[in-house]
KELOKE-582012 format. One record per residue (C-alpha): residue number from 0; residue in three letters; chain; x, y, z. Coordinates in nm, 2 decimals, always signed. Layout:
<pases>
PASE    nr   rest   kette       c1       c2       c3
PASE   NUM    ALA       A        X        Y        Z
...
</pases>
This chain:
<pases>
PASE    nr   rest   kette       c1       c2       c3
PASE     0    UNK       A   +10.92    +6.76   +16.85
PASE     1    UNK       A   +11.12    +6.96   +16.63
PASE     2    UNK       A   +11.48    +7.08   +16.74
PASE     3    UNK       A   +11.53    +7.46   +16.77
PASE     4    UNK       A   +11.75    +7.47   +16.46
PASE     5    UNK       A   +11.48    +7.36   +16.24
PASE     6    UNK       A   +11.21    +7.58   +16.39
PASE     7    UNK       A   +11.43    +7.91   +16.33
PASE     8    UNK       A   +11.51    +7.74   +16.00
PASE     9    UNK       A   +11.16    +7.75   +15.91
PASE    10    UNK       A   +11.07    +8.08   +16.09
PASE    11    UNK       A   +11.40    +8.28   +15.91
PASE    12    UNK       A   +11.21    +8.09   +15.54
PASE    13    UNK       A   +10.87    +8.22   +15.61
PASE    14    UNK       A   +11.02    +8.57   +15.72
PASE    15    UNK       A   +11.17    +8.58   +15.34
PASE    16    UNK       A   +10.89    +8.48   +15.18
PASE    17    UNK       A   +10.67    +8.72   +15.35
PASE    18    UNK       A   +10.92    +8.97   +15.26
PASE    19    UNK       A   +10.84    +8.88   +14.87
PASE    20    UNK       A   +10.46    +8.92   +14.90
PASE    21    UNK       A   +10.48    +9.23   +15.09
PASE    22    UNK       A   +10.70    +9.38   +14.79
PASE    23    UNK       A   +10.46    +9.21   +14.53
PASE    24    UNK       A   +10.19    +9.39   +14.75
PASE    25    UNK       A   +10.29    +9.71   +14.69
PASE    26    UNK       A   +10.38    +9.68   +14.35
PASE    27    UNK       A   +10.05    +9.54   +14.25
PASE    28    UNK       A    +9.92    +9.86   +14.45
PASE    29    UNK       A   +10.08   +10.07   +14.25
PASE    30    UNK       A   +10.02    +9.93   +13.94
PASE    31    UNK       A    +9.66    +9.90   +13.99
PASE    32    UNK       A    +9.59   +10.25   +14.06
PASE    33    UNK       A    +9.72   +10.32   +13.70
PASE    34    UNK       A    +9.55   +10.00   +13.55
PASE    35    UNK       A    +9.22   +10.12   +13.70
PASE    36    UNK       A    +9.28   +10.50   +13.56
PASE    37    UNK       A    +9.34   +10.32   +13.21
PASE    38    UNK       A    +9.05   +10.13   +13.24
PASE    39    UNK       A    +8.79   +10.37   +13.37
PASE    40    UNK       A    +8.96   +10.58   +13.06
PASE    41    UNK       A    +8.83   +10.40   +12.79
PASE    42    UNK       A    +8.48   +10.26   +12.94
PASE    43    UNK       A    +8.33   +10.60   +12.78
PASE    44    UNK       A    +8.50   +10.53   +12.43
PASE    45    UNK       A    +8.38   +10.22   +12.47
PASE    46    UNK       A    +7.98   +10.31   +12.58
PASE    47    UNK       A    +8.00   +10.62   +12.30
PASE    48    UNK       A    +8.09   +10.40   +12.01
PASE    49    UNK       A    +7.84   +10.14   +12.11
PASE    50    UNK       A    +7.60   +10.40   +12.10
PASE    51    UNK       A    +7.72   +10.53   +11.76
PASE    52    UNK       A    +7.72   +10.16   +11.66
PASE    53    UNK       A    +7.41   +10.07   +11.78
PASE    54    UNK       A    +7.25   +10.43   +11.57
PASE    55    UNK       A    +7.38   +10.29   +11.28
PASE    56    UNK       A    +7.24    +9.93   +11.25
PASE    57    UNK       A    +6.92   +10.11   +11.33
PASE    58    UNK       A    +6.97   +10.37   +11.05
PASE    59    UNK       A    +6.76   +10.42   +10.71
PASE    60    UNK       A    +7.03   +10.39   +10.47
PASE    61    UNK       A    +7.06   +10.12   +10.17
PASE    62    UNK       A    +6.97    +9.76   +10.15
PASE    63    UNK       A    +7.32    +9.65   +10.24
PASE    64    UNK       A    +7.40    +9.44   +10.55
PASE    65    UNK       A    +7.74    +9.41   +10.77
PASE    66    UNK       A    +7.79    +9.02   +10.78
PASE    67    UNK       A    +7.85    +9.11   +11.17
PASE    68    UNK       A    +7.48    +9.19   +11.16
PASE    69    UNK       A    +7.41    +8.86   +10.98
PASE    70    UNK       A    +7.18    +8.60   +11.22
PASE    71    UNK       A    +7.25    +8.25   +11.16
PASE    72    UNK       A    +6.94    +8.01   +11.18
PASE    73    UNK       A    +7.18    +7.71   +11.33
PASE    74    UNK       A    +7.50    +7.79   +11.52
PASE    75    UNK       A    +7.68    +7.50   +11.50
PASE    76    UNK       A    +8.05    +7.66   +11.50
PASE    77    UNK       A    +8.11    +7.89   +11.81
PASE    78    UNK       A    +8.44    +8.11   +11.80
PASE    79    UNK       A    +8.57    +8.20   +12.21
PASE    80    UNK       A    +8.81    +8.46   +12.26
PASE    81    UNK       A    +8.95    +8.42   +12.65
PASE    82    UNK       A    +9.12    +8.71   +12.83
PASE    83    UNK       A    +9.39    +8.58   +13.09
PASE    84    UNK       A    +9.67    +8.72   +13.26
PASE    85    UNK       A   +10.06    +8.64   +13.19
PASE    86    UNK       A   +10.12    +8.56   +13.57
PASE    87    UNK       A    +9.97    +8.39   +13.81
PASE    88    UNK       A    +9.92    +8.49   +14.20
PASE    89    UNK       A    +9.62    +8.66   +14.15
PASE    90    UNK       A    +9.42    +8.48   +14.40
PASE    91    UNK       A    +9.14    +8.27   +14.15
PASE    92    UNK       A    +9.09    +8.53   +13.90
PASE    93    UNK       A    +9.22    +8.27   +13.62
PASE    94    UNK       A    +9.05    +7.99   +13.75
PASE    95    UNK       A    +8.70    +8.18   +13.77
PASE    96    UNK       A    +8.71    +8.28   +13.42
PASE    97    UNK       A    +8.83    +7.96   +13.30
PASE    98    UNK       A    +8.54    +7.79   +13.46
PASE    99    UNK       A    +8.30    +7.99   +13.33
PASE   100    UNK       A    +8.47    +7.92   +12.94
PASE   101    UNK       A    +8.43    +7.57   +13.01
PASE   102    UNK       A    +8.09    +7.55   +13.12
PASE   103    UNK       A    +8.04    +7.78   +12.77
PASE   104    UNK       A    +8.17    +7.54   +12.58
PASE   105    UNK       A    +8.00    +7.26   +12.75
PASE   106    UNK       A    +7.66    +7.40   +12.68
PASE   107    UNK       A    +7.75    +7.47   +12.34
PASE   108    UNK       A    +7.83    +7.12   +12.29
PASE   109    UNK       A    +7.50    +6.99   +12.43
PASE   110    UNK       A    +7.34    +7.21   +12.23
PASE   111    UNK       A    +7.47    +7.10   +11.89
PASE   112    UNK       A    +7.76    +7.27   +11.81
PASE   113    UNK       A    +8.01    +7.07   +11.63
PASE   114    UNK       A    +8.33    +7.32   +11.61
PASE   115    UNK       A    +8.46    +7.56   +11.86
PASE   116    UNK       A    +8.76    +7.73   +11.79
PASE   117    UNK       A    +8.98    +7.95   +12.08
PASE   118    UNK       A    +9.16    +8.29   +12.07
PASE   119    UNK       A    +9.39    +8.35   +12.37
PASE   120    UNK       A    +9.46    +8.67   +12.54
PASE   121    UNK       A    +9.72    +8.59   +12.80
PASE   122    UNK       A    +9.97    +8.31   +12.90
PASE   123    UNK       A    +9.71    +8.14   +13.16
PASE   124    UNK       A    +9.45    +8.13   +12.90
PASE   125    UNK       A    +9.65    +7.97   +12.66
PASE   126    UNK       A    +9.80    +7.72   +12.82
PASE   127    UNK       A    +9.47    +7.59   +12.97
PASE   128    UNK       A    +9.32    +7.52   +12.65
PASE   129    UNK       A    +9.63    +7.37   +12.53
PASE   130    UNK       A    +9.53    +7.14   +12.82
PASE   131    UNK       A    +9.21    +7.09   +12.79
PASE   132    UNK       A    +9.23    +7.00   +12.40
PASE   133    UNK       A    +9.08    +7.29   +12.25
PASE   134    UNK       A    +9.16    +7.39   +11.91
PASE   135    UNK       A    +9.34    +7.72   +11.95
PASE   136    UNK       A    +9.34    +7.95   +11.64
PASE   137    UNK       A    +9.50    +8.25   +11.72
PASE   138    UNK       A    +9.69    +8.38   +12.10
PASE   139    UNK       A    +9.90    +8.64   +12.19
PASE   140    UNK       A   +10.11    +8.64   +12.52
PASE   141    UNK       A   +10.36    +8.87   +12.71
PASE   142    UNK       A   +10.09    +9.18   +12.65
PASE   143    UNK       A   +10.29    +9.39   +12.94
PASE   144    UNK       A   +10.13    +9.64   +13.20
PASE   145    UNK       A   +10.00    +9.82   +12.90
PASE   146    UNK       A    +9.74    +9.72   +12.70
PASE   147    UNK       A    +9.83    +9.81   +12.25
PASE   148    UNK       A    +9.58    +9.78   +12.00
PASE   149    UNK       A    +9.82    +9.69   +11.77
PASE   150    UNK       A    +9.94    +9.38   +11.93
PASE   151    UNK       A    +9.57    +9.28   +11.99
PASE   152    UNK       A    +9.42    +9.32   +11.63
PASE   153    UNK       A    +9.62    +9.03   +11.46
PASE   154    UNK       A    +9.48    +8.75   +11.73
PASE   155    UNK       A    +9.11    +8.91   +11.72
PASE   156    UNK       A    +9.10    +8.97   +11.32
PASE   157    UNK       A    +9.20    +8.58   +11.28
PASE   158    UNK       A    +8.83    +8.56   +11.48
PASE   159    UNK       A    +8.63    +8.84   +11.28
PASE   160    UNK       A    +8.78    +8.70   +10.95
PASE   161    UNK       A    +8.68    +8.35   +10.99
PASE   162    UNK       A    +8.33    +8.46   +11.06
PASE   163    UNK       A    +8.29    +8.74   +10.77
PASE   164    UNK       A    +8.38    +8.38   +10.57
PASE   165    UNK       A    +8.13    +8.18   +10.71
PASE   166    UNK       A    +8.36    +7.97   +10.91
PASE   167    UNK       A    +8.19    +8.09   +11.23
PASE   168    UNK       A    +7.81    +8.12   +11.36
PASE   169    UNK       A    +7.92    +8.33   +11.66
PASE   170    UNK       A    +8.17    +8.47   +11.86
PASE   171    UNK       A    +8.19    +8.55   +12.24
PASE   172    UNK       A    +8.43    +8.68   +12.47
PASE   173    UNK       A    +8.54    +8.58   +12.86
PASE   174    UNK       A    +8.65    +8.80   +13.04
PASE   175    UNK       A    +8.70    +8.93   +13.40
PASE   176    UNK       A    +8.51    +9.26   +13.48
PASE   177    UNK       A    +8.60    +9.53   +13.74
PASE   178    UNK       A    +8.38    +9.59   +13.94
PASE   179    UNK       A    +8.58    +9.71   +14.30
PASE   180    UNK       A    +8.90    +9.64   +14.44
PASE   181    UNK       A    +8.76    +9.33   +14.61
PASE   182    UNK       A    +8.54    +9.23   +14.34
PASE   183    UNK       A    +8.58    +9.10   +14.00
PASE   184    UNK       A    +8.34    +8.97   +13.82
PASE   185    UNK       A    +8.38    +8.69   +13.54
PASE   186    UNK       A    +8.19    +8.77   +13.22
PASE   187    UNK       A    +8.07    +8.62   +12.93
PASE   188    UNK       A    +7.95    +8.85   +12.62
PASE   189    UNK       A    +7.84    +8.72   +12.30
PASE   190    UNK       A    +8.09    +8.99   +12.05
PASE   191    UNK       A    +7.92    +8.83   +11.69
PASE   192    UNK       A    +7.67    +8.91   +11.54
PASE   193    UNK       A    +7.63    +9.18   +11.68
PASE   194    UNK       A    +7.27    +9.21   +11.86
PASE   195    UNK       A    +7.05    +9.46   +12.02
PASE   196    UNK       A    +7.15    +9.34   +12.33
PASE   197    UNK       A    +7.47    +9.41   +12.33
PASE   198    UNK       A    +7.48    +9.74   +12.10
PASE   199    UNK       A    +7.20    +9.86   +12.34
PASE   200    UNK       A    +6.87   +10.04   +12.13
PASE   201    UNK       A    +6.87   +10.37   +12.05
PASE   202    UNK       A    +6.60   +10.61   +12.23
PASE   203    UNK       A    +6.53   +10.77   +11.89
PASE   204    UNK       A    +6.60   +10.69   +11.51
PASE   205    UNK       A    +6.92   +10.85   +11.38
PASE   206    UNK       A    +7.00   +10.92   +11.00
PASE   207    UNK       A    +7.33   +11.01   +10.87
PASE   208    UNK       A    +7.53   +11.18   +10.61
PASE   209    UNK       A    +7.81   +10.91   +10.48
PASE   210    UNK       A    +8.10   +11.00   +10.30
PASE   211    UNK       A    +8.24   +10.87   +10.09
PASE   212    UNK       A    +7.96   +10.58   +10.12
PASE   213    UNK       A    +7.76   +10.41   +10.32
PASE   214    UNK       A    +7.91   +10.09   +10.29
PASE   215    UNK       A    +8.26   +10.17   +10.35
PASE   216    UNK       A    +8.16   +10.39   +10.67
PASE   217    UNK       A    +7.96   +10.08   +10.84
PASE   218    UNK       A    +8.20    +9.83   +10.73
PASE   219    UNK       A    +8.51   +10.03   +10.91
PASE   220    UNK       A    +8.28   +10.14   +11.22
PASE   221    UNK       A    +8.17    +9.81   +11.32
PASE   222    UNK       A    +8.54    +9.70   +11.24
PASE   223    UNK       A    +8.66    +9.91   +11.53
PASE   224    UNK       A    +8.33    +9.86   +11.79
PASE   225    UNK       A    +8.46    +9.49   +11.79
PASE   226    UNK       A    +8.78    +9.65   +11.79
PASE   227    UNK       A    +8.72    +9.86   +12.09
PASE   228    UNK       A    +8.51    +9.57   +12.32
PASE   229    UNK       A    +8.82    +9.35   +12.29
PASE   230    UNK       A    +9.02    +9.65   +12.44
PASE   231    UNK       A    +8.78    +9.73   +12.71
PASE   232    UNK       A    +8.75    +9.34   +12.81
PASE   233    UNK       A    +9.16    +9.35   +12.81
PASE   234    UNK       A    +9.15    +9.65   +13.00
PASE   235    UNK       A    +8.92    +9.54   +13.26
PASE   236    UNK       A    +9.14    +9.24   +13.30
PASE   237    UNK       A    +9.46    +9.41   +13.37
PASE   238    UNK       A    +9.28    +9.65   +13.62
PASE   239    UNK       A    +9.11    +9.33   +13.81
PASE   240    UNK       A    +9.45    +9.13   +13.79
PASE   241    UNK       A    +9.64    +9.36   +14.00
PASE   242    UNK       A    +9.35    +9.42   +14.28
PASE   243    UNK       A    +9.31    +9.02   +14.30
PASE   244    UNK       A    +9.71    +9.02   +14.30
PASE   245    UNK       A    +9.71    +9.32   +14.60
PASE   246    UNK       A    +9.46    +9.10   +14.77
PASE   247    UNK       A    +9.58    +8.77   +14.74
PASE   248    UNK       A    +9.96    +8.91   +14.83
PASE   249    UNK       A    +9.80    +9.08   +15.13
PASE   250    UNK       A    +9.60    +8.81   +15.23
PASE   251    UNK       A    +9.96    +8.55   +15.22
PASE   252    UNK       A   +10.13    +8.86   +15.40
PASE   253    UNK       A    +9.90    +8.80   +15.70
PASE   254    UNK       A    +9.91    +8.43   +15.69
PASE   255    UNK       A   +10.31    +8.43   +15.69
PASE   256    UNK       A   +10.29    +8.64   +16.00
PASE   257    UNK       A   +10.05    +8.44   +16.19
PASE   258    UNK       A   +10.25    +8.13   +16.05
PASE   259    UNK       A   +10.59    +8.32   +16.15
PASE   260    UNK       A   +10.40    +8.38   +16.52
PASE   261    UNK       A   +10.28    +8.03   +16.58
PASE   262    UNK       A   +10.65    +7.89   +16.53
PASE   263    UNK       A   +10.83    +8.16   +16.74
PASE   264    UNK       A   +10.59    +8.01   +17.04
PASE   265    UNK       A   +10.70    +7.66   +16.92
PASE   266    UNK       A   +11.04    +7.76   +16.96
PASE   267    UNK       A   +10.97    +7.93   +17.33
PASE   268    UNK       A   +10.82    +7.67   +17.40
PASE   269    UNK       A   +11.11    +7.39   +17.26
PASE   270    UNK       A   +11.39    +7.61   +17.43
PASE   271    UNK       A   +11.20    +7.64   +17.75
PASE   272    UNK       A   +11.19    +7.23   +17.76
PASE   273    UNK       A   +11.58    +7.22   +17.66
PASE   274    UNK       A   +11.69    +7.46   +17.95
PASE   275    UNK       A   +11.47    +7.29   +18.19
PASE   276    UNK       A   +11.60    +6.96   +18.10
PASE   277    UNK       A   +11.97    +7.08   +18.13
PASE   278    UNK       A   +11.91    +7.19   +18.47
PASE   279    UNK       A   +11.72    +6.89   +18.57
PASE   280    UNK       A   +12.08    +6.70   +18.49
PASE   281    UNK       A   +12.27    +6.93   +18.60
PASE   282    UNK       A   +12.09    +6.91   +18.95
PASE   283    UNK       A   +12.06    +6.54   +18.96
PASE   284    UNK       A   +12.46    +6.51   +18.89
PASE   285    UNK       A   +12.53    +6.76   +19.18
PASE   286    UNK       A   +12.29    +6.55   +19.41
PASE   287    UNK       A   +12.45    +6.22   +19.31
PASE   288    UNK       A   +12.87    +6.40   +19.38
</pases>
């Protein structure tokens, strides 16, 4: 049995550590509140210019087509872009979205495609397909509380380029979806071409007036709808990370304190034995004087 100095060694360590993720519980509370206002602030930007986007593939204009609207018979190169966090201690918000890119790119294999190139959102993502071999085209890290367009639309464009050239049948997203404060929901959307699935079809058919063109109008819309998506899938991120973080820091909280109340009776118990023994001596040496 351990000695009472260890056991109040260990007790005074798991009182500090709970101390740690009870403050990392309260900041994640905090932050989510704001992460989920952000993120239930652009979901109807996000469903307006899908719906905008979506009237305009279906509009009568001229015979030109958006190469995002271009099918492919054969997909044989598969662009993935993976929305992570920074940090970790998120409960297994990384590892759930992880899994499902790598049971993506699994079936993607089997099915015959022969290239599949990454774009990383976050630290986590990242470095996991640095470790799984993956060939990483474009990442961007250490995004901050805050989701920017700005810092997003060099990593994503590297993506939309390379399939406006040819380089790349199809493009999906993975990304974690909020769904509650306990739930998140991993997710995988294909974001190229674009289909009626994902741009949702329109109740009625809707004609517009372009200016200056048609061309330049559609090109620059469906420019920013892909634009937009990327946003809302980082947005829904940041909101999830923090409510797994709150949860997972909760959840260690009460596990330190059960942890913290199992040792204390340890220690009664280990001092109780001590005393008794001392006694026992010091009533045997009496007995033998």
């Amino acid at each position: 049995m351990a000695s009472g100095k260890e056991i109040r060694t260990k007790i005074k360590s798991v009182q500090n550590t709970r101390k740690i993720t009870k403050a990392m519980e309260m900041v994640a509370a905090s932050k989510m509140r704001k992460a989920q206002d952000r993120m239930r602030a652009a979901r109807p930007y996000a469903e307006k210019i899908r719906r905008l986007a979506a009237n305009l593939s279906q509009a009568n204009v001229t015979e030109y087509q958006h190469p995002f609207l271009a099918h492919k018979a054969q997909v044989k190169r598969v662009g993935l872009i993976l929305v992570t966090t920074d940090k970790g201690l998120c409960g297994g918000m990384n590892t759930n979205v992880q899994r499902v890119a790598v049971t993506a790119m699994k079936e993607w294999e089997a099915a015959g495609v022969t290239e599949i190139r990454a774009c990383c959102i976050g630290n986590k993502g990242f470095g996991f397909m640095q470790r799984v071999g993956a060939k990483v085209s474009s990442h961007v890290v250490q995004l901050g509380d805050t989701p920017h367009l700005e810092k997003l639309i060099g990593p994503v464009k590297v993506m939309l380029d390379a399939f406006q050239n040819g380089e790349l049948d199809a493009v999906y997203v993975v990304y974690t979806r909020f769904i509650n404060t306990m739930k998140q929901e991993p997710m995988l959307e294909q974001l190229l071409p674009l289909t009626g699935e994902n741009l949702g079809t329109p109740d009625s058919s809707w004609d517009y007036l372009y200016e200056p063109e048609p061309q330049v109008v559609i090109d620059e819309m469906l420019v920013r709808y892909v634009e937009a998506l990327v946003y809302q899938a980082v947005a829904e991120s940041m909101a999830s990370e923090q409510s797994a973080r709150m949860v997972a820091m909760k959840a260690a909280s009460d596990n330190a304190k059960n942890v913290i109340g199992e040792l204390q009776l340890v220690y009664n118990k280990t001092r109780q034995a001590a005393i008794t023994k001392e006694l026992s001596e010091i009533v045997s040496g009496a007995a033998a004087v």
